[in-house]
Residue, then its C-alpha position, 0 to 999 in steps of 0.5 A: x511270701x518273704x523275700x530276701x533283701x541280702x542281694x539288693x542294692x540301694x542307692x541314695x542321692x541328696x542334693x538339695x541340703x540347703x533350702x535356697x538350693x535350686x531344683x535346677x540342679x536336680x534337673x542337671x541330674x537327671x539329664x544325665x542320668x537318663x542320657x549318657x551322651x550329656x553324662x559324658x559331656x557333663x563330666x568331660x566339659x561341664x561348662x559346655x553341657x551347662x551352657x548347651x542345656x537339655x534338648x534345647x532346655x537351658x538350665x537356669x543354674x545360679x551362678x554359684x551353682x555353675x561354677x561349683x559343677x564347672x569347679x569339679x572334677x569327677x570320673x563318675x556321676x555318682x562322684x560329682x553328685x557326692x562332692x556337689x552335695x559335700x560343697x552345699x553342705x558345707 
């Protein structure tokens, strides 16, 4: 059977550009991938979502990381997952 790729859509994210980056970010965003309660919080009042953590799961984000998220503002996930990977890349 051959199928057809023409009308699929892929995405791709890439967070960790740097080797010291923590995987703490990579849990930041799949909270919010899976939670749109803490997408919300997290693109509304980054700091609070930060410092609230995940269902009573702290992230353990350096203090750069931090303030790289609290720093952004972005309208969608996918927008601050693009100019976080832009600030790390850099």
């Amino acid at each position: 059977m051959i199928t057809s790729q023409t009308f699929q859509k892929t995405h791709s994210l890439s967070l960790a550009s740097k080797p010291n980056n923590s995987s703490e970010l990579s849990r930041v965003f799949a909270a919010a991938v899976i939670n749109q309660q803490f997408c919300d919080m997290l693109l509304n009042h980054p700091e609070q979502a930060l410092q609230n953590g995940y269902f009573g799961e702290p992230f353990l984000l350096s203090r750069e990381e931090l303030d790289l998220i609290v720093s952004i503002r972005a309208r969608s996930l996918s927008d601050l997952a693009t100019q976080v990977n832009r600030a790390l890349q850099s």
